[in-house]
C-alpha positions as CSV (number, residue, x, y, z in Angstrom):
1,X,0.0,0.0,0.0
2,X,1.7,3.6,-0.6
3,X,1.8,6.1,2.2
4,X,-1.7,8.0,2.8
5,X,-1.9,11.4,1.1
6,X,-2.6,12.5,4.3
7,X,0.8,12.3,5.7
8,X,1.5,15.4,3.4
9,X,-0.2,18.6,4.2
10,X,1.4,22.0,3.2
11,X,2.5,25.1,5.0
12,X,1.1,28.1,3.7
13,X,3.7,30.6,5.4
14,X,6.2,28.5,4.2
15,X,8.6,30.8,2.4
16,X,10.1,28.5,-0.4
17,X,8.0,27.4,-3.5
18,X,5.1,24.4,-3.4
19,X,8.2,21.8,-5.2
20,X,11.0,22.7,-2.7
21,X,8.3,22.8,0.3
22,X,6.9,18.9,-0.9
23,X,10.8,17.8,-1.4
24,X,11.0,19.0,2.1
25,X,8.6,17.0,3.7
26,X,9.4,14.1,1.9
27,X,13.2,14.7,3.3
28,X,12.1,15.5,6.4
29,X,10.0,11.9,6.7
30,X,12.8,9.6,5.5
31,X,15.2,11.7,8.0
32,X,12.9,11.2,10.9
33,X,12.2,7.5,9.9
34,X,8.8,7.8,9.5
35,X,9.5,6.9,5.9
36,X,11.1,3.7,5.6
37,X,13.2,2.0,2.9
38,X,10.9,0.5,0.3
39,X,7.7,2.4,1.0
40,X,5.6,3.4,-2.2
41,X,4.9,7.3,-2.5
42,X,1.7,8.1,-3.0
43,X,1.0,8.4,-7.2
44,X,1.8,11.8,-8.1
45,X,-2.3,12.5,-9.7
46,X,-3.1,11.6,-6.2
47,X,-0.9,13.6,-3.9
48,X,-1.2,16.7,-6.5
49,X,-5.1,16.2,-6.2
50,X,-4.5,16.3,-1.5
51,X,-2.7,19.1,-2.2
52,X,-4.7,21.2,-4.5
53,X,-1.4,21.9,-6.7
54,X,-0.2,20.8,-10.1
55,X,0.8,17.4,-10.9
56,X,4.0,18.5,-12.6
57,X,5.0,20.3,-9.7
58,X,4.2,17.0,-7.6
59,X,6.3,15.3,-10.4
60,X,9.6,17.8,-10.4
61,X,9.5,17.2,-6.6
62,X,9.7,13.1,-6.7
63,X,12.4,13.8,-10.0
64,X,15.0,15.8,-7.7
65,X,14.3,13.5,-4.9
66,X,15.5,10.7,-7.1
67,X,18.6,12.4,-8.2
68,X,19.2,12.8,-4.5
69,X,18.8,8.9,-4.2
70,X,15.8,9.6,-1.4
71,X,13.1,8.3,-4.0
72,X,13.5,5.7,-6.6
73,X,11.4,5.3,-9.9
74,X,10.3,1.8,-11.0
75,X,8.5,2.4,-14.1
76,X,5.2,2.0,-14.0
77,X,5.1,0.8,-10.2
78,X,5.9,4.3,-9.1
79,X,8.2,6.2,-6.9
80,X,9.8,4.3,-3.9
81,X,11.5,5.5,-1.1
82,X,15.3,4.3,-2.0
83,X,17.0,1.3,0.0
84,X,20.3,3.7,-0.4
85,X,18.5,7.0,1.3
86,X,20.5,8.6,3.1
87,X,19.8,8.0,7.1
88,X,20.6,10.1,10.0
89,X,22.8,8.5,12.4
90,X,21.5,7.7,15.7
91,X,22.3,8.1,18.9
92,X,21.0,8.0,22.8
93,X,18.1,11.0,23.7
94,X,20.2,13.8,24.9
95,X,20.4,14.7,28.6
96,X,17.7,17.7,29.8
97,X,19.7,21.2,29.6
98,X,21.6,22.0,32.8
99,X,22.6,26.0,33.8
100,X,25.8,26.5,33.1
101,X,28.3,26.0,36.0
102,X,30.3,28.4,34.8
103,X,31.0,32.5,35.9
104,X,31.0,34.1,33.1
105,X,31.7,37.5,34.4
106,X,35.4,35.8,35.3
107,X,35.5,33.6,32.4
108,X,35.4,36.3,29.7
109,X,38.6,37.7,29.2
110,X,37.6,40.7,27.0
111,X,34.3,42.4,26.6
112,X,33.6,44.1,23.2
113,X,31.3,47.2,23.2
114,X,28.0,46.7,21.1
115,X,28.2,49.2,18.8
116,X,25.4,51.8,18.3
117,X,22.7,51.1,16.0
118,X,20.3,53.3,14.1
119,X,17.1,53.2,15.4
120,X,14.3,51.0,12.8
121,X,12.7,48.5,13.1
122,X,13.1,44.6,11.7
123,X,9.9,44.8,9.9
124,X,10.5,48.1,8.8
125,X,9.5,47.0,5.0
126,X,5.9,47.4,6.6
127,X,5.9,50.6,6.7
128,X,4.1,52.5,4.5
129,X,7.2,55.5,4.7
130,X,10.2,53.9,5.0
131,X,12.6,56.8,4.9
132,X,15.7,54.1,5.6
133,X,19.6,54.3,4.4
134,X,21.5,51.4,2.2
135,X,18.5,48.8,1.8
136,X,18.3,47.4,-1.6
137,X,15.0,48.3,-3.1
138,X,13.5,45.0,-5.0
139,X,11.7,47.5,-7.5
140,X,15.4,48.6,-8.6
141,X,17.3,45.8,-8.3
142,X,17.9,43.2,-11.2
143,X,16.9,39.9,-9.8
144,X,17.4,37.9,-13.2
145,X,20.6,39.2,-14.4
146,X,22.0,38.6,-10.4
147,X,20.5,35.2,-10.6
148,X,21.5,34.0,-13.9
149,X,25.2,35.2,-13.0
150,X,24.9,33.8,-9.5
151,X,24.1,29.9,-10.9
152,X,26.7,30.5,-13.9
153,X,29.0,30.5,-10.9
154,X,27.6,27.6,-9.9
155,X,28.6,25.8,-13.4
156,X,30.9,22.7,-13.3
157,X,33.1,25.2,-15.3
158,X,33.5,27.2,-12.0
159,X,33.7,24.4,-9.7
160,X,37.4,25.3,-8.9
161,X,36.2,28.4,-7.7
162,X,33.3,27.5,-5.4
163,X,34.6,24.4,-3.8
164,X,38.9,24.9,-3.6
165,X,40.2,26.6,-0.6
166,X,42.3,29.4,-1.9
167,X,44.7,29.7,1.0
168,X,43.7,33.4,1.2
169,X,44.0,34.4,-2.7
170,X,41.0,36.6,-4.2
171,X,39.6,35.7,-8.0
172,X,41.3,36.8,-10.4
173,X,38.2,37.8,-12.9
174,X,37.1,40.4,-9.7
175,X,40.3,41.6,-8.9
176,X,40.7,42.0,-12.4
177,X,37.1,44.0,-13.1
178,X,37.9,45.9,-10.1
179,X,41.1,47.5,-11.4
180,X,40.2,47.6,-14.8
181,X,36.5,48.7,-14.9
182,X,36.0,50.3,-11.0
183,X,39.1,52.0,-9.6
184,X,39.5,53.6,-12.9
185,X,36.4,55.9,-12.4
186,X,37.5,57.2,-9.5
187,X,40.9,58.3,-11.3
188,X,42.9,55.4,-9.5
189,X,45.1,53.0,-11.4
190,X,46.4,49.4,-9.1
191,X,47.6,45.9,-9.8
192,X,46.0,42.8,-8.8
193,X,48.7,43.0,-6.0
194,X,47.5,46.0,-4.3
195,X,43.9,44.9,-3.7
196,X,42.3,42.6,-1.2
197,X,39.0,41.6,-1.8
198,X,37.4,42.0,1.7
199,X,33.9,41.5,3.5
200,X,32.6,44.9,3.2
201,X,34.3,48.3,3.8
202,X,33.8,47.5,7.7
203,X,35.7,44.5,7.7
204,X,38.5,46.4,5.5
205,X,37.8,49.5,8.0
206,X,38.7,47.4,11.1
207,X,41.5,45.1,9.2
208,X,43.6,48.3,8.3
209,X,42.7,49.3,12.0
210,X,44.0,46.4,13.6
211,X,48.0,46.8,11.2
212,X,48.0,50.1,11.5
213,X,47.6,51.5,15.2
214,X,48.6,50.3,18.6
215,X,47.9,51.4,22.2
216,X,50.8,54.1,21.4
217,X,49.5,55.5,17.9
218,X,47.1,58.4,16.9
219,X,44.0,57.7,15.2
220,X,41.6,60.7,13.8
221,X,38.0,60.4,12.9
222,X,35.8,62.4,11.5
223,X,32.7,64.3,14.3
224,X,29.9,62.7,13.6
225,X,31.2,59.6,11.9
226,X,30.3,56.4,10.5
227,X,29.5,54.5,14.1
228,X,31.5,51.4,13.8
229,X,34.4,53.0,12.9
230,X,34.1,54.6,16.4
231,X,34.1,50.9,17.6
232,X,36.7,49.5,15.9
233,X,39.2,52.3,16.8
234,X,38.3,51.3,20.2
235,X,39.0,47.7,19.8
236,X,41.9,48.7,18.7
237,X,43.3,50.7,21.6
238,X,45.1,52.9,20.0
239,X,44.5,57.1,21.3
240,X,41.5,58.5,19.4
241,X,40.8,62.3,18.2
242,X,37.6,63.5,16.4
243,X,37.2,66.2,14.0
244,X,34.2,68.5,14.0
245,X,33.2,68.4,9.9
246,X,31.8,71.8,8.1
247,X,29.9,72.3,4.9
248,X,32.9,71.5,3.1
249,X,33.6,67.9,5.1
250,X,36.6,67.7,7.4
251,X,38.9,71.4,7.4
252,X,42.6,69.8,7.1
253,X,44.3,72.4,9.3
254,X,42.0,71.3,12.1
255,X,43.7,67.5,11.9
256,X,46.0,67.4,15.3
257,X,49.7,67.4,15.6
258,X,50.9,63.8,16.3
259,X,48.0,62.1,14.0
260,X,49.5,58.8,12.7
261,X,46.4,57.5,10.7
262,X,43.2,59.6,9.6
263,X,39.7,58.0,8.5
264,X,37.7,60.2,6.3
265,X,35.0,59.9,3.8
266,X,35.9,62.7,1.7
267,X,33.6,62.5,-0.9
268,X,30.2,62.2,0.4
269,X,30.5,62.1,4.3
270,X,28.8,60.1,6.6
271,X,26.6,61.3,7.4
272,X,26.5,65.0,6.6
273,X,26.1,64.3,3.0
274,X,29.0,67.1,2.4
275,X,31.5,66.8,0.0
276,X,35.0,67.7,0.1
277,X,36.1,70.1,-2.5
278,X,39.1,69.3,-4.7
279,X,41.2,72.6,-3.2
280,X,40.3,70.9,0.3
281,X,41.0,67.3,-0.5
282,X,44.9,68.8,-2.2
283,X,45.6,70.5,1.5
284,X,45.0,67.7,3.3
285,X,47.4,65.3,0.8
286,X,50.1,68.2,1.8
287,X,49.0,68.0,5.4
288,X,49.1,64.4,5.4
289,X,52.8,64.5,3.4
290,X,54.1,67.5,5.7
291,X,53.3,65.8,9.2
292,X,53.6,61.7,8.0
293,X,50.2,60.0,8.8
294,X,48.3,57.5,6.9
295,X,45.1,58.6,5.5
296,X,42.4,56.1,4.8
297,X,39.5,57.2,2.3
298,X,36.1,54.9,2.5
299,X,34.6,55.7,-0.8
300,X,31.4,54.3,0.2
301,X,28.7,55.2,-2.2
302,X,30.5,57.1,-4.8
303,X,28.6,54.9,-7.7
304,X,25.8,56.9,-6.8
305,X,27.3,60.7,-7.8
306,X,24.7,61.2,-9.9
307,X,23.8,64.7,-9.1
308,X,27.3,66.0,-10.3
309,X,30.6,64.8,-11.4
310,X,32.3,63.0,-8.3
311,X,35.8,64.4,-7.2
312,X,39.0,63.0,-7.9
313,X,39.1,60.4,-5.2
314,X,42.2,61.1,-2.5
315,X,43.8,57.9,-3.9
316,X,44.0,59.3,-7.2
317,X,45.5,62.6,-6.2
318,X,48.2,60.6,-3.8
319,X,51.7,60.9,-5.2
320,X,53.3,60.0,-1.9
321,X,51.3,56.5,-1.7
322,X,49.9,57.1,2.1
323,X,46.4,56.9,1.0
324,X,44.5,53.4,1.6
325,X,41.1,53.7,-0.1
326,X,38.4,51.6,0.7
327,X,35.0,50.5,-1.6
328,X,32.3,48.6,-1.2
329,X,29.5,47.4,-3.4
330,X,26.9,47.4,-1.0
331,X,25.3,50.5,-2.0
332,X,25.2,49.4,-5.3
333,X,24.4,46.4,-5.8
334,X,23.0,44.4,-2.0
335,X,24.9,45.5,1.4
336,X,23.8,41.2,2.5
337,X,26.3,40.5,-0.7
338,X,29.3,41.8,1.9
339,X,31.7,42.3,-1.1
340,X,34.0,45.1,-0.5
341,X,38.0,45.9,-1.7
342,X,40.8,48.0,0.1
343,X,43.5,49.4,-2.2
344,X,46.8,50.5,-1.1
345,X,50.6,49.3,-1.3
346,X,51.8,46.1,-1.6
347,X,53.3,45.7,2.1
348,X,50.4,46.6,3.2
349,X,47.8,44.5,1.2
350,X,50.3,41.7,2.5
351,X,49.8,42.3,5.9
352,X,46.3,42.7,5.6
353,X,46.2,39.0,3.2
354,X,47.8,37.6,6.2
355,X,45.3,39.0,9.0
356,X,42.2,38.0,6.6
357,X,43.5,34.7,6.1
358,X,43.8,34.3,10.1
359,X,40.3,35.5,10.7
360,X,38.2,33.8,7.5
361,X,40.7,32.8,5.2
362,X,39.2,34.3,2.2
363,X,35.7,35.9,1.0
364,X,33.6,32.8,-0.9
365,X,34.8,31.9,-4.0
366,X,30.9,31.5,-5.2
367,X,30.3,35.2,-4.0
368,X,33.4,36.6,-6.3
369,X,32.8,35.1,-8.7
370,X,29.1,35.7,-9.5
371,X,29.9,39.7,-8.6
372,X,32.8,39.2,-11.6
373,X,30.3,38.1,-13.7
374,X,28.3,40.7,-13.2
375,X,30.3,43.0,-13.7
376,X,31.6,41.7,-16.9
377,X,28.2,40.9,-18.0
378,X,27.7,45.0,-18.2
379,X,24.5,44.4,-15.8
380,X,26.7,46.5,-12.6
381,X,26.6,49.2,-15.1
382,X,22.8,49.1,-16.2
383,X,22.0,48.5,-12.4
384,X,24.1,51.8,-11.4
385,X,22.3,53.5,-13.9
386,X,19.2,52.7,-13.3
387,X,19.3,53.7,-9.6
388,X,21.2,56.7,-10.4
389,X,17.7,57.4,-12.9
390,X,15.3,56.9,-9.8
391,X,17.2,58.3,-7.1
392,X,17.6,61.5,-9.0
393,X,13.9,61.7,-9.2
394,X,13.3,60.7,-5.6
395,X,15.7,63.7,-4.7
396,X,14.0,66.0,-6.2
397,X,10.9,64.9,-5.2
398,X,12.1,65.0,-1.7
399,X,13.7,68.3,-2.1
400,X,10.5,69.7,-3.4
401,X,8.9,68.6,-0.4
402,X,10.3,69.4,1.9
403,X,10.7,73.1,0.8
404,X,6.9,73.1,0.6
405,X,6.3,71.6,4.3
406,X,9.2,74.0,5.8
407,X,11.8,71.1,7.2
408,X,15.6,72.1,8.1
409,X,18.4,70.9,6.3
410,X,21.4,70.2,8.3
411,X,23.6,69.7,5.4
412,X,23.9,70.1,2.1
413,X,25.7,67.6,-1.1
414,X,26.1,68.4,-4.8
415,X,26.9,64.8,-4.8
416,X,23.7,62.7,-4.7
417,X,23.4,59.6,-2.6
418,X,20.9,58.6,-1.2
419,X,19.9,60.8,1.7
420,X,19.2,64.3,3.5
421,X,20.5,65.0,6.8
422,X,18.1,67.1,8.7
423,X,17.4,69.0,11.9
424,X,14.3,68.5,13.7
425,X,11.8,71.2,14.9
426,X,13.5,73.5,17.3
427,X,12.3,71.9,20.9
428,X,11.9,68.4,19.5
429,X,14.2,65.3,19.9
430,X,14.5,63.0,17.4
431,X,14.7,60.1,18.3
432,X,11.0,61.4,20.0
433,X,10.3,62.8,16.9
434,X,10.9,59.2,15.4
435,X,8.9,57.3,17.7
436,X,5.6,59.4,17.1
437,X,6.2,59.1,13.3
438,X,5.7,55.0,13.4
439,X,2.7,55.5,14.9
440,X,2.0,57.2,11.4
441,X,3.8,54.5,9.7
442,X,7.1,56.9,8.6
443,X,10.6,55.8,9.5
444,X,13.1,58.1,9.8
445,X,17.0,57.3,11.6
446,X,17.4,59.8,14.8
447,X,21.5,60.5,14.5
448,X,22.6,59.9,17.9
449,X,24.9,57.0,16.9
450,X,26.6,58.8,14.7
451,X,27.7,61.4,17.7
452,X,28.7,58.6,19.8
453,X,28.1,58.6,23.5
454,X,27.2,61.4,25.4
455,X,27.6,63.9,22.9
456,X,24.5,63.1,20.5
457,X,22.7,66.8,20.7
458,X,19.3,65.1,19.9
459,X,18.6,67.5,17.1
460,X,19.3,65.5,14.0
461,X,18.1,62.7,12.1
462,X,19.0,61.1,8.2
463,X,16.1,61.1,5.4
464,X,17.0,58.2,3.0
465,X,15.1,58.2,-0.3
466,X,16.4,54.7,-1.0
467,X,13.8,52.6,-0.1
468,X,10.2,54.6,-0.9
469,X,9.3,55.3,-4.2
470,X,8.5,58.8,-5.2
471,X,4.7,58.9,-5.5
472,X,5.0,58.0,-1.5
473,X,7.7,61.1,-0.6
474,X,5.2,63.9,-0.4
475,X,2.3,62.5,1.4
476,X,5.6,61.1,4.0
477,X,7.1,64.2,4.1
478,X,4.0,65.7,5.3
479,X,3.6,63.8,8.4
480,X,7.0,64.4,9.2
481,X,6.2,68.1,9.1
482,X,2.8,68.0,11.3
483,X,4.2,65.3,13.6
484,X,7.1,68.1,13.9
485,X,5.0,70.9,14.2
486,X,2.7,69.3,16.8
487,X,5.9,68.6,19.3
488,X,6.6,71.8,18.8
C-alpha cells in the first residue's frame, strides 16, 4: 500500500516554493524515519489532487528526490523510497539542559562594546514610509541578471572556484574587473597586487585598524562619523581624536599634531552628506605628506554621484602612496552580498592577506565570482544607472517637499546619494520625533549613533530616499512636518 496522502499537508507561510516545500517534507520523513526504505509514494495525480497543486510540480519534486537517491522510480510501479536513502545517524536522547556552572563575568577575558545602532525596526518593509539608508529596493534591483550570473558561478566550469580553498588568494576575474572597470572611475590605477577583496568596507575599515595603530599610535576620525568605525578604533586601543566636519567635510588644518592614521569619507561624508572640494582634498594630501600620517579614504557610495561629477578620489591625487582607499559594493548592488576591496601598497595588502586569512581565510569563491560576472556581463553598469535614474527623481521629489512643508536641512551635497540629513523642529528630539512618526507609519533614523556617547545633541536625524518610491515622498514628508510641528 503507498503512504496515505494524508501524511503530506502543506504550510502556507512557508517561504520557499510548493516543489522545494513537498521535497522537504518528503526529506524530512525519510530523515525522521517515518518513511522507511521500500515504502511506495503516494501516485503523483493523487498527492497533486490532497494538495490542490499541479501534478508536474508533484512530479519535479519526486524527480530531484530521485537524483538525490531519497526516492527511486520503477516504471510503472511508481516512486519508492530508495533502499540507499541517506539515514541520520543515531544516537542516545540527549540529557535535559543544565545552567551553566560556569562564571561568566570571570571567564570572559575581553568584553567588546556593542556598537550603536540606528534606530528601525526589523519589519521596517511594513511601513508605508520607509525613509531608511542602504537597503536594496526589489523594484530597482535586477533579480534575473544577479541570478543567472549567481548559478553560472555555480557551473561545473567554476567548480574550482566554489569548492577549492584558496589559501587566502582573491579571484582573479574580480580583482581584475575591479582595477580595470571600477578604480579607474575614480581616477585610481592598481595591480592585482594592491587589492584585497574584503567583506565589506567595515571589515576592511577594522583590518587596516588592527596593522595600522597600537595602544601608542594616533587615530583621527571624523565628528559625527560612520559609528562602527568609532568601535573599531576602540577595539583597537590605539589614542583617538575626532574632527568637527563643516559644509565643506573635514577642514585639514584642524587634523591634530601627532596624527598617525586619519579616517575620512571625503567624498560624500557620513553622514553630513557634504562633500570635500578638490582645493580641500589637495591641502589635506600636503597635510598628510608634511606631518607623515596615513590617510584612509572609504569611498562608500560614490557609484551613486549622480547629481554632479564625483571628485578626484584622494587615492588618485596621492603621489606619496599614504592613502588606503576603501570600496564597497553594498550601495550598489546588495549591502547582505558583503563584497567590498581596500587598495593601497603592496606591504600593506600583504599584511592585511595575512590577517584576513587568520580571521576567514578568504571571502567565498561563489560570492566573487558571480559579482565578476556581473560585472563583466555590463549588468553592474545598467544597475548603477538605473538607480542613479530613480534616485535623481526621488531627490528631487524630496527636495521639493520638503521646501513646501518648511523642514531644516542640516547639510547640504552636490553629490547625490541617497539621503538628506536634517534638523528636527527647534524643541523636538528626534529620536522622540521618530517614535511618534511610526505610529504614522514613517521611518526616519534619529542621529545619535553617529555622535557617539554622550555627545549626541538630539537635534538631528537622516532622510534616506532609497527605499520609498516617489509617489510616497510627499504624502511622507507631510507627516513628518505635522508630527514636527505638533511637538513643537
Amino acid at each position: 500500500m503507498p503512504i496515505p496522502v494524508e501524511t503530506f499537508q502543506l504550510d502556507p507561510a512557508h517561504p520557499g516554493t510548493l516543489q522545494r516545500q513537498l521535497q522537504e517534507l518528503v526529506t524530512a520523513g525519510i530523515l525522521s524515519g517515518r518513511l522507511r526504505p521500500g515504502d511506495r509514494m503516494p501516485s503523483t495525480r493523487g498527492l497533486a489532487r490532497h494538495l490542490g497543486i499541479s501534478r508536474i510540480t508533484v512530479t519535479l519534486a519526486y524527480t530531484e528526490l530521485v537524483a538525490g537517491d531519497y526516492l527511486t522510480a520503477r516504471g510503472r510501479s511508481g516512486y519508492f523510497v530508495s533502499e540507499t536513502a541517506p539515514q541520520p545517524p543515531v544516537f542516545p536522547d540527549p540529557p535535559e539542559p543544565v545552567p551553566s556552572q560556569v562564571d561568566w563575568t570571570r571567564a570572559i577575558g575581553q568584553r567588546f562594546p556593542e556598537a550603536p545602532v540606528l534606530s528601525r525596526p526589523e519589519d521596517w518593509r511594513r511601513y508605508r514610509y520607509p525613509f531608511i539608508y542602504g537597503q536594496t529596493d526589489p523594484r530597482l534591483f535586477d533579480h534575473s541578471s544577479w541570478r543567472r550570473c549567481a548559478l553560472q558561478a555555480l557551473g561545473a566550469r567554476d567548480f574550482e572556484v566554489l569548492t577549492a580553498d584558496s589559501y587566502g588568494r582573491d579571484d582573479p576575474q574580480l580583482l581584475d574587473q575591479i582595477t580595470r572597470q571600477i578604480l579607474p572611475r575614480r581616477g585610481i590605477r592598481a595591480e592585482p597586487g594592491q587589492v584585497l577583496v574584503t567583506m565589506g568596507a567595515q571589515n576592511a575599515l577594522w583590518i587596516v585598524a588592527q596593522i595600522l595603530l597600537t595602544q601608542r599610535r594616533n587615530a583621527v576620525m571624523e565628528h559625527p562619523c560612520y559609528p562602527a568605525l568609532r568601535e573599531v578604533l576602540h577595539l583597537s586601543r590605539c589614542n583617538t581624536a575626532a574632527v568637527e566636519v563643516d559644509a565643506q567635510g573635514l577642514p585639514p588644518d584642524a587634523v591634530p599634531a601627532g596624527t598617525d592614521v586619519l579616517f575620512v569619507t571625503p567624498s560624500h561624508h557620513c553622514p553630513t552628506s557634504a562633500t570635500m572640494p578638490l582645493e580641500r582634498r589637495r591641502a589635506l594630501l600636503e597635510r598628510a605628506e608634511r606631518d607623515d600620517f596615513i590617510v584612509v579614504e572609504d569611498d562608500y557610495e560614490f557609484e551613486l554621484a549622480f547629481a554632479a561629477s564625483p571628485a578626484p578620489a584622494l587615492k588618485s591625487l596621492d603621489t606619496g602612496g599614504r592613502v588606503v582607499y576603501i570600496g564597497s559594493f553594498a550601495k550598489s548592488l546588495f549591502p547582505g552580498l558583503r563584497l567590498g576591496y581596500m587598495v593601497a601598497p603592496e606591504p600593506l595588502i600583504r599584511e592585511a592577506r595575512t590577517l584576513r586569512s587568520l580571521i576567514l581565510r578568504h571571502v567565498p569563491g561563489h560570492t566573487q565570482r558571480a559579482a565578476a560576472y556581473f560585472l563583466a556581463q555590463g549588468h553592474y553598469d545598467a544597475q548603477v544607472q538605473k538607480m542613479a535614474r530613480a534616485y535623481r527623481d526621488r531627490r528631487s521629489v524630496t527636495e521639493a517637499a520638503i521646501a513646501e512643508h518648511g523642514l531644516s536641512l542640516a547639510g547640504a551635497s552636490n553629490f547625490g546619494g541617497s539621503s538628506f540629513w536634517m534638523r528636527a523642529p527647534d524643541g523636538v528630539r528626534s529620536d522622540e520625533l521618530a517614535a511618534r512618526l511610526r505610529e504614522r507609519q514613517v521611518l526616519i533614523e534619529p542621529a545619535g549613533a553617529f555622535f557617539g556617547p554622550g555627545r549626541d545633541p538630539g537635534t538631528h536625524y537622516r532622510l534616506a530616499y532609497s527605499s520609498i518610491a516617489s509617489p510616497d515622498i510627499p504624502e511622507g514628508i507631510r507627516r513628518i512636518a505635522e508630527a514636527g510641528a505638533e511637538m513643537r
